[in-house]
N, C-alpha and C positions, 0 to 999 in steps of 0.2 A: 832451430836457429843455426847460420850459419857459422864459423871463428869468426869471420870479419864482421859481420853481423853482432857477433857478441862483444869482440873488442870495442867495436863503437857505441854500442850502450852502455859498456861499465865504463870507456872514456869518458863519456858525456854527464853518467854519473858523479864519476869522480872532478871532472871539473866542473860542474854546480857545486861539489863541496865547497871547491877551490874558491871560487865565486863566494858563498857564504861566507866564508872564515876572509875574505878580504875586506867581504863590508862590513862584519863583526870589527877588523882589525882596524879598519877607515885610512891607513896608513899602506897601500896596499904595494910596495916596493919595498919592505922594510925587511931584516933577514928574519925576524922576529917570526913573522907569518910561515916561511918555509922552511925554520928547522923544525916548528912543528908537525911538518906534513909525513905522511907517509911515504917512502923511498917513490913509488909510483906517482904518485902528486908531485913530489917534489921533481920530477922530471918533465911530466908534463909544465908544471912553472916554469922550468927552463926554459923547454920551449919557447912557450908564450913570448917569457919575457927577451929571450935572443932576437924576436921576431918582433919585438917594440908594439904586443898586444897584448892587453888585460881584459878581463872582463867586470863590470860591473851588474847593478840590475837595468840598468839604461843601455848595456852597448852590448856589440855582438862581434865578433871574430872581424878585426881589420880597425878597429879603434884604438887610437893610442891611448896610454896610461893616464895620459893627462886631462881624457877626457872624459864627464859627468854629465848625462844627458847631452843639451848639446853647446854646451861649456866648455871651453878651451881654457883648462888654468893655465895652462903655462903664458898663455898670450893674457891673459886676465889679472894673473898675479904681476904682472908687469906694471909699474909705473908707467902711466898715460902721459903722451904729452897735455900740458896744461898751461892755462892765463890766467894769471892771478890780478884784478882790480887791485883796487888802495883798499887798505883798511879804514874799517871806520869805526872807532872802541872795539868793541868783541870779534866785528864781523870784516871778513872779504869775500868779493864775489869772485867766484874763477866755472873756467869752462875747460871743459877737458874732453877728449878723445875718447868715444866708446868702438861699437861695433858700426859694420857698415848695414847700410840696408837699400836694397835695390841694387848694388854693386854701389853704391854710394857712399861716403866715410859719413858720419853722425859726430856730434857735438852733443855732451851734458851739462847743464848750469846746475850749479849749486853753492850754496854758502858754505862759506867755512869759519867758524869760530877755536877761539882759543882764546885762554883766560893770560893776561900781560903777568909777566917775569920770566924767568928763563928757564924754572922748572922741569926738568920732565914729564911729564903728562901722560895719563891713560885716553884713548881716543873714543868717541861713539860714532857709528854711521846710521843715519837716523833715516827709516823710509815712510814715506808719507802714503796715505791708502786713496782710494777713488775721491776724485772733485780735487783732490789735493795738491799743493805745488810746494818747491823748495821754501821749507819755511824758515826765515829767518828767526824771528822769535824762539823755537826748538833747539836753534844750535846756540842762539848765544843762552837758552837753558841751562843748557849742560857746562857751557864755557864757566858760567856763574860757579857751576858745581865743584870746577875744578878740572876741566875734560877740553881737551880739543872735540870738535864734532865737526861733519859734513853734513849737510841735510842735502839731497839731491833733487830735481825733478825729471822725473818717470812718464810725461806723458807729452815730449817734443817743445817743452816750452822755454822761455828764457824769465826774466824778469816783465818784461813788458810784452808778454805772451808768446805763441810758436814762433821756433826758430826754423828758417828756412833750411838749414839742414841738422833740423833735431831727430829724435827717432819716434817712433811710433806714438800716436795719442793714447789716452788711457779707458777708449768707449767699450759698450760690451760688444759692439762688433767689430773694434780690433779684438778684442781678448779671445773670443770667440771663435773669429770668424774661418771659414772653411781652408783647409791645408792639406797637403801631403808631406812626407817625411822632407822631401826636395825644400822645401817652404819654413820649415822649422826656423830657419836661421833670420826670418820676417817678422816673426811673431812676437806679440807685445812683450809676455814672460822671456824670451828669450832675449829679450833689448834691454829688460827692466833689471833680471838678473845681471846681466853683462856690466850694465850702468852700476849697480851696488856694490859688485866684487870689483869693480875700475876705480870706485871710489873710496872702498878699504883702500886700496893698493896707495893712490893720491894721499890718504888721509896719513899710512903707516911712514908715510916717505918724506912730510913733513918737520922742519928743527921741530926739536922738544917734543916731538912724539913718540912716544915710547910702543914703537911696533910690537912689541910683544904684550899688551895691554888695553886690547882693540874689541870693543862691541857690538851688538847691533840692537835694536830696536825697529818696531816699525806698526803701522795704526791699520788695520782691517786690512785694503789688500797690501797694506806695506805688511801686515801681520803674515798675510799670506806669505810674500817676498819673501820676508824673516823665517820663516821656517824652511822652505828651500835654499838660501844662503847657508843657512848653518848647519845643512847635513850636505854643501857642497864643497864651501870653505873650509877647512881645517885651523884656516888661522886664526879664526876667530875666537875669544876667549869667557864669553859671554854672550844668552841669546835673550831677547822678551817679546815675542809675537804680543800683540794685542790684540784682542781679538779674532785673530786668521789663522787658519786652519787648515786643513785638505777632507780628503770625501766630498769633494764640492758638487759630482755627479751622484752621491746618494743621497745627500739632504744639506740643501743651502741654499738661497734664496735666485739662484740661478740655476735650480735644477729645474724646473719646471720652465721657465722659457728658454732654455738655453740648452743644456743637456737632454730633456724630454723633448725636443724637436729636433737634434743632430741624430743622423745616419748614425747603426750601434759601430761602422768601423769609424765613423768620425768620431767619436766619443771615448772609445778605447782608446782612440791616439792620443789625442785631445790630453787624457788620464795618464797615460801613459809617460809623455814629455812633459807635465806641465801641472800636474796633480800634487801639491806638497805630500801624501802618502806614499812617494815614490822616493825622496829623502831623507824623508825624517826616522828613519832608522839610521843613518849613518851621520845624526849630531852627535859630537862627543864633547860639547860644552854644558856648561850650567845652564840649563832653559829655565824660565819661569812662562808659563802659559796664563795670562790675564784671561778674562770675558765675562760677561753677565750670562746670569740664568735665561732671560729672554733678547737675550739677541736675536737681529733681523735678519741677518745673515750669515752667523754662523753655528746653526743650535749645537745643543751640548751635545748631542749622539756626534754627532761629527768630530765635534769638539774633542771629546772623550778616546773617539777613534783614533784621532790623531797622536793626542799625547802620550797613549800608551803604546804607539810604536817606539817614542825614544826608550833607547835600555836602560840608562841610570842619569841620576844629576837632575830631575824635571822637579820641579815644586809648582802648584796651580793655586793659583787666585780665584775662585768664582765666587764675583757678588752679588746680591740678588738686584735687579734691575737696575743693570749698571748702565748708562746710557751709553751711546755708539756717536764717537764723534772723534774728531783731531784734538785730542786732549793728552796733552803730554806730563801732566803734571801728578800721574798717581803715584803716591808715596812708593806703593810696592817696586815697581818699574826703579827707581830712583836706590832706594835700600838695597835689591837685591844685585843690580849692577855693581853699587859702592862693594860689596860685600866681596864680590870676583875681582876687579879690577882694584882695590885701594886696600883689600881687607877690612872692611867696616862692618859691625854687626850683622850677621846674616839674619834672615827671616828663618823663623817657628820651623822648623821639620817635621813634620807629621808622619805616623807611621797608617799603614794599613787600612778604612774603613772594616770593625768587625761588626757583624750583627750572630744576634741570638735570639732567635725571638724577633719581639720585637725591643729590645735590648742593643744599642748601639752603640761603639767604642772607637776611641783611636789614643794613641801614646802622642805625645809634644816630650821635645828633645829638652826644653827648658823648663826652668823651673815655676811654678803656681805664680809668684810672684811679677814675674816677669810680664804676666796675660792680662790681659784689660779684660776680657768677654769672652766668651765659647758662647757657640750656637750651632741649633738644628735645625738645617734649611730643610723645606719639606714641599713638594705637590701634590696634589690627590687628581689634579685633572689630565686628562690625556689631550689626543690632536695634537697640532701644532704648538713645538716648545715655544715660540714666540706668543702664542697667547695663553700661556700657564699662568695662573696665578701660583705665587709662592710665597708660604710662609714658618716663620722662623719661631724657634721658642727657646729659651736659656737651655744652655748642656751645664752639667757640672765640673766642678775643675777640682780633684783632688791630686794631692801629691802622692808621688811615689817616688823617692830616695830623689836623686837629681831632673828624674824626670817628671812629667805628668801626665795624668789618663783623664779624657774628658768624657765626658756619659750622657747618654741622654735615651727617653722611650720612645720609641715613634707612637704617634695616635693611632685611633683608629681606624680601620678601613682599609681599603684595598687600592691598590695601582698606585702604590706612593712610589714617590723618586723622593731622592733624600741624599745627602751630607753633610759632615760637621762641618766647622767654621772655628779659628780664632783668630782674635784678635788681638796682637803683642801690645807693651806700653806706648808705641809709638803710632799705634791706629791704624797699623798694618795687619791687612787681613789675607792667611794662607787657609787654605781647602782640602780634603782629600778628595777624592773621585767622587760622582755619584754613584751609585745604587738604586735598582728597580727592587720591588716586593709588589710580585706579580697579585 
């Protein structure tokens, strides 16, 4: 090997470290990240950053700091122009400014709530999933709860349907449909993100909101949304995908027409720009991951995939056939936001699934008292997770000093999947992961 040969390998080495430790850091201009580097790194950084270029796992030599896939925060973090209607108790209608598309400017409608006095307020931006539009009912939810909200629509439409210059529809052959890198800045996730991080920005910029107390939530592909916003966002202080996930090219209800028919470099792109396993290492909020055991579109192996890319802060919800809909009203989702944004009781902490045997354990941070129920979620059948049956048998709840160990046997037989389950006084149900026993 040649020197120049070898300089440029240990460069390229050393700056995938670089790279590393900024999406570990999520912060990635901070001095924090470069007094830890080595004298050689930390030069290379100078570089870079003299040259008004980072790298992320999305961008390559010649992208600016500000940019995440192909999200422009600094244009994004910006308050949008906007129109705000009349209020009507809870709610106002407004439209505001996103991304352009076709060299075109785009228009978002959405509602906005907020609960009457002059309070300062914790904010939520609420994203709706497929079939779905700016729901009124959703924000003045939250308004009820206490919360400014925005609920958006994501798929070109107004209140009395598309807007002549709204952005992209919400089909699978916009979501889908065939691009090159040129093209990225057309496609639906890249309008739909654009729209969610436009509409934080609207929301935080509001009287009586208190921008540093800002969430998101969002329902299957708003779940999907949700997960990509908050490993893009920083500002955000609270996350709750429901239901949506990434791995949607290894198993999800769009792998087989949709993935298993695209070209493999259409597919890697595809994954590549637009995959929530692409961000969701670099959330650094509280997530709570909702979903049922038999969902239609986003089984638990995905499921599962995904959440354990976040590093710390993830609590999960799976309940056994939980239905798949625009359902805003699950206690968890509610608790565990109040818990981040108001200080309100948080949900059960669960430690670790152990097994021995067939012997299975996990620790709760509270106390015996505190738990309604433990249980042991269980399947024996294999195929597709959407047609498992599953079922459940009491765990027990013994104390242990402040905390508790719940317990439970698995049955017998072979190819079980399995997790414990509790459930606090309030009928809030937390989860650990599942587990296969091959």
């Amino acid at each position: 090997m040649t020197a120049v040969a070898a300089f440029r390998s240990s460069a390229v080495s050393q700056l995938q470290e670089i790279e590393a430790r900024i999406c570990r850091e999520r912060r990635p201009l901070e001095s924090r990240v470069v007094r830890g580097l080595p004298h050689f790194q930390r030069v290379l950084f100078s570089v870079l950053f003299s040259l008004g270029v980072i790298l992320t796992p999305h961008l390559g030599f010649g992208q600016s700091a500000s940019q995440i896939g192909p999200w422009n925060l600094t244009e994004l973090q910006q308050v949008p122009p906007a129109s705000f209607g009349p209020r009507q108790d809870l709610l106002q209608p407004v439209y505001y400014q996103s991304n352009t598309r076709n060299n075109k400017p785009t228009r978002v409608f959405a509602w906005y709530a907020r609960p009457a006095g002059e309070e300062r307020v914790p904010g939520m931006v609420l994203v709706h999933g497929g079939g779905g539009k700016a729901f009124a009912d959703w924000a003045a939810h939250w308004a009820r709860r206490g919360y400014a909200a925005l609920a958006m629509d994501l798929a070109g439409h107004g209140p009395e349907g598309p807007l002549p210059d709204g952005g992209p529809d919400q089909s699978d052959e916009t979501k889908f449909g065939t691009f090159d890198d040129q093209a990225v800045a057309n496609m639906w996730t890249t309008h739909a993100i654009a729209a969610v991080i436009r509409g934080h920005s609207l929301l935080a910029a509001q009287p009586g909101v208190d921008a540093n107390r800002i969430g998101i939530t969002g329902i299957s592909w708003g779940g999907y949304l949700t997960c990509i916003a908050a490993g893009v966002d920083d500002r955000l202080r609270v996350a709750v995908p429901v239901y949506g996930c990434g791995f949607l090219h290894e198993n999800s209800v769009w792998r087989e027409p949709r993935f298993d028919r695209m070209p493999p470099a259409q597919r890697e792109r595809w994954v590549k720009w637009f995959d929530p396993s692409q961000y969701l290492p670099q959330v650094r909020c509280p997530i709570l991951f909702l979903n049922g055991t038999n969902d239609f579109a986003y089984p638990l192996d995905s499921y599962r995939r995904s959440y354990e890319l976040v590093p710390k802060q993830r609590t999960l919800s799976i309940i056994p056939r939980l239905p798949h809909g625009h359902i805003w009203t699950f206690r968890e989702v509610d608790f565990f936001v109040d818990s981040v944004l108001k200080e309100g009781e948080p949900l059960p902490v669960l430690g670790e699934l152990q097994t021995a045997g067939r012997a299975v354990s996990t620790t709760v941070n509270i106390a015996p008292a505190r738990l309604k129920e433990a249980a042991l979620h269980y399947t024996t059948d294999a195929g597709a997770w959407q047609n498992r049956e599953w079922k459940s048998l009491p765990a027990t709840i013994e104390p242990a000093g402040e905390r508790t160990i719940i317990r439970a046997m698995l049955p017998e037989g072979s190819q079980l999947v399995y997790y414990l389950a509790v459930k606090d006084s309030r009928d809030a149900t937390v989860s650990t992961r599942h587990a296969e026993l091959p």
